[in-house]
C-alpha atoms as one frame of an Amber mdcrd trajectory, in Angstrom:
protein
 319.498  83.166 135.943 317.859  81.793 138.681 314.139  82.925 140.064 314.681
  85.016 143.056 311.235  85.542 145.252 311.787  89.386 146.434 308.336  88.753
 148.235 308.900  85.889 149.951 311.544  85.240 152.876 314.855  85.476 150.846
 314.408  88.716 148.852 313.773  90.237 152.694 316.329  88.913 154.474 318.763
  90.678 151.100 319.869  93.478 152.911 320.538  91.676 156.225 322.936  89.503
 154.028 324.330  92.383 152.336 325.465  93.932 155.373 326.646  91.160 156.701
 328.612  89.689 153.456 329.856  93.315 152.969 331.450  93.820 156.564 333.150
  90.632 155.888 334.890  91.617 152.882 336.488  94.392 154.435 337.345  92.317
 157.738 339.268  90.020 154.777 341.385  92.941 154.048 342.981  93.198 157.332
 344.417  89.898 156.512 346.272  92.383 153.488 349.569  93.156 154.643 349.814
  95.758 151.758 346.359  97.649 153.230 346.241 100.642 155.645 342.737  99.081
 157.177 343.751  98.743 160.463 340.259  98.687 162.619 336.937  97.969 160.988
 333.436  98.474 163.169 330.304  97.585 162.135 326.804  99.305 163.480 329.076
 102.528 165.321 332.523 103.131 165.661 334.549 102.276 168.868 332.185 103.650
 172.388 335.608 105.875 173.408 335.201 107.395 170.061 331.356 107.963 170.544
 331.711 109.040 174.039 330.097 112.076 174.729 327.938 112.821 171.569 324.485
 111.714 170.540 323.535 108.192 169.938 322.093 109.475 166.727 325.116 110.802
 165.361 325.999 106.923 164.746 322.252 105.457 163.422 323.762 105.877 159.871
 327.385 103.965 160.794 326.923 100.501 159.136 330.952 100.149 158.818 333.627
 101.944 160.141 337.259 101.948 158.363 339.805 103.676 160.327 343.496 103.696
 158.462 346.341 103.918 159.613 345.892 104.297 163.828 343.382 103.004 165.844
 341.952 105.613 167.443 339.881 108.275 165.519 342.199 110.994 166.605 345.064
 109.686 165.089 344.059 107.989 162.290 344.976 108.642 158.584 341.641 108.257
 157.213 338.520 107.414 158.647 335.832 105.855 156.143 331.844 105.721 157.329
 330.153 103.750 155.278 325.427 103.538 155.219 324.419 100.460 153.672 321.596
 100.268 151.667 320.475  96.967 149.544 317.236  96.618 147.218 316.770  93.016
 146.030 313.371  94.110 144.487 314.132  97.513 142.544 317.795  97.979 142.264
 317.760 100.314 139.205 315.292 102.662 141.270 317.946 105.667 141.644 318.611
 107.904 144.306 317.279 110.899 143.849 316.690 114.245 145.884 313.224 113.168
 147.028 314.739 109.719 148.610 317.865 111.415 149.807 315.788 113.441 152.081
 312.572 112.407 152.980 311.976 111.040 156.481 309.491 108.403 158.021 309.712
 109.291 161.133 307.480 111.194 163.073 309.433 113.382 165.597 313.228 113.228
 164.225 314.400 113.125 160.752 315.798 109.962 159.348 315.946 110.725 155.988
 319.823 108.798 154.479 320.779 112.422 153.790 320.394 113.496 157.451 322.162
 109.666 158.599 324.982 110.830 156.377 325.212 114.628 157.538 325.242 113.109
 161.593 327.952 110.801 161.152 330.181 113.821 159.144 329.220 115.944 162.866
 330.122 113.807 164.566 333.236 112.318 163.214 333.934 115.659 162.725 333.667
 116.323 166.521 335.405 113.269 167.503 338.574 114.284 164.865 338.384 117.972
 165.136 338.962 118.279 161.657 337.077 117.193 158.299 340.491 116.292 157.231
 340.634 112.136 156.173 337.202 111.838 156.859 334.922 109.938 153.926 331.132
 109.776 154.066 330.083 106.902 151.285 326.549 105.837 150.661 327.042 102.036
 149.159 323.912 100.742 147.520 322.821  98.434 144.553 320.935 101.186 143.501
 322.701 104.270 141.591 322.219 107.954 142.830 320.631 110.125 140.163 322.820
 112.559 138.775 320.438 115.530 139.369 321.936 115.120 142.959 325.726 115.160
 141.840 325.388 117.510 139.821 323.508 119.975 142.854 326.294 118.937 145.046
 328.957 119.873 142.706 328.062 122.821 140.793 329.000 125.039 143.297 332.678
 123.786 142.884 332.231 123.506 138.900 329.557 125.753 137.602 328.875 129.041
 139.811 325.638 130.085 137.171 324.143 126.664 137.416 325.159 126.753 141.746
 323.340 130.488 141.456 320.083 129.261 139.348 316.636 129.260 141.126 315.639
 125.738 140.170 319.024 124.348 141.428 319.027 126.659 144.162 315.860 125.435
 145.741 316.992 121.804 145.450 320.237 122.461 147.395 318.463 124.250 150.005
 316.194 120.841 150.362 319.480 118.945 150.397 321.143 121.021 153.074 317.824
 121.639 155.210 317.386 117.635 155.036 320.988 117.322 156.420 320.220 119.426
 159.327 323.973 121.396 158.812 324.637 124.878 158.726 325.732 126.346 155.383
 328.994 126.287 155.968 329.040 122.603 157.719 327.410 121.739 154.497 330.278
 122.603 152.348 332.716 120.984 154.629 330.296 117.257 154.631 329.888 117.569
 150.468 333.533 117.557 150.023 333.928 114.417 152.281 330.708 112.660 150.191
 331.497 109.652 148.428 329.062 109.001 145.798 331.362 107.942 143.187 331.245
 103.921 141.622 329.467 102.462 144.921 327.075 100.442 142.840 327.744  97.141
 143.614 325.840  94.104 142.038 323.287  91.615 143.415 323.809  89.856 147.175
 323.335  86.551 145.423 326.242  86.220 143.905 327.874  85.623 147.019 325.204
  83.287 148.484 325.845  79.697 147.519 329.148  78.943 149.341 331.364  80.813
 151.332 334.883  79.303 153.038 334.718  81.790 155.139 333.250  81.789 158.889
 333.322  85.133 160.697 331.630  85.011 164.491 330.357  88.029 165.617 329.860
  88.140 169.205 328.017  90.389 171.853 328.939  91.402 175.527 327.224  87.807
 177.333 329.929  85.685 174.615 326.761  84.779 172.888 326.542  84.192 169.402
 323.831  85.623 166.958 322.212  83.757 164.192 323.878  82.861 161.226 323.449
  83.975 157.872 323.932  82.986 153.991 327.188  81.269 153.308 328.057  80.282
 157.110 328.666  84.106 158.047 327.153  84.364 161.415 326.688  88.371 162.109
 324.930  90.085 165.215 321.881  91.820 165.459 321.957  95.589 166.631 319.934
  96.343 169.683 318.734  99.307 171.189 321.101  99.260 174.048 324.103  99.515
 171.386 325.797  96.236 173.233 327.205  94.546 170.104 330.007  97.026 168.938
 332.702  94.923 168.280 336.298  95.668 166.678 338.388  93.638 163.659 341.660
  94.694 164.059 345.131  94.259 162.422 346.212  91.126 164.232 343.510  88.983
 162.939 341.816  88.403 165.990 337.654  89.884 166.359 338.173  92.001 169.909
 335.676  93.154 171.811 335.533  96.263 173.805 337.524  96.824 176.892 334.648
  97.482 179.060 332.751  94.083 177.150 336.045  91.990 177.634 335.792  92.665
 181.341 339.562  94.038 181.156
């Protein structure tokens, strides 16, 4: 097994090279004719679908998997994938207290509160919770103290009523920022069921595959491990860009200049 230096340059750059190795596996499966993946984002969904709400709705929208129909409307099922990669500690579990705590000073960040946004507002943009799938993808595995809080009150109505379990589900939903009954709607789109995927590494050496990513000027980012070349998000949001079906990476309407 080789001797990785999470310290040094490589073991940073892991997550960059997660994200990027992991938007390219989907973008393979549009090649599928068998798969329903018809438009895959990465870092937001499409701007017409984003139109109109907050810009933090999206902050926790590393991929975007709409099925069946383009637009979010009209699509079958509409997947919203966070991202999150640790080279260093990958057995370090998700629990309750990681789930919800925030670094930021004057809005919360917290994943929980990432995940509860994008369920508003994909909720808003759908006007339905119907095909809608909120998945947290990591390395690292989420503590089952938090499944079982988020489904005891499906499964076990004396363990959903207890005191103890009470007062974690009350941290869960106050870190999510969603009214009680919001709540209920976002748990039963929650995907935290086998996400754990293994390490970033195992995809580094080689790669036949070259994916360019490219931003409104035509420019193209740096490239990362194994020839992908993937773009950097900015503040001004300018780098949404759109797989779709017909194999072909298009950029926004307003971006193409059409």
């Amino acid at each position: 097994m080789p001797n990785v230096d999470y310290l040094g340059a490589r073991g940073a750059n892991a997550g960059d090279y997660f994200h990027e190795l992991w938007a390219v596996r989907h973008a393979l499966s549009l090649l599928d004719q068998d798969s329903e993946l018809t438009i895959l984002t990465v870092e937001g969904l499409r701007p017409e679908d984003e139109a109109g709400q907050s810009e933090r709705n999206w902050d926790g929208v590393d991929c975007g998997l709409y099925y069946g129909a383009a637009a979010i409307k009209d699509c079958k099922r509409i997947e919203i994938e966070q991202l999150k990669y640790s080279s260093a500690d990958p057995d370090s579990p998700w629990t309750i207290a990681r789930l919800t705590t925030s670094t930021a000073k004057k809005a919360n960040n917290s994943v929980m509160r990432r995940l509860a946004d994008a369920f508003r507002g994909v909720e808003a943009a759908r006007g339905t919770s119907a095909g809608i799938v909120i998945r947290l993808v990591s390395n690292q595995p989420v503590a089952s103290e938090v499944l079982e809080i988020l489904q005891a009150p499906a499964k076990d109505k004396a363990l959903a009523k207890s005191s103890e379990h009470s007062k974690d589900l009350d941290r869960i939903v106050e870190a999510s920022g969603l009214s009680h009954e919001a709540f209920s709607a976002f748990v039963g789109c929650l995907d935290f069921s086998s996400r754990r995927i293994g390490s970033v590494w195992v995809f580094e050496p080689t790669s036949a595959v070259s994916v360019h990513f490219r931003n409104r000027t035509g420019k193209q980012p740096g490239t990362a491990a194994g020839g992908v070349r993937c773009r950097q998000r900015d503040a001004r949001r300018e780098e949404v860009h759109l797989f779709a079906r017909d194999g072909r990476l298009r950029q926004n309407d307003s971006a193409a200049g059409n």
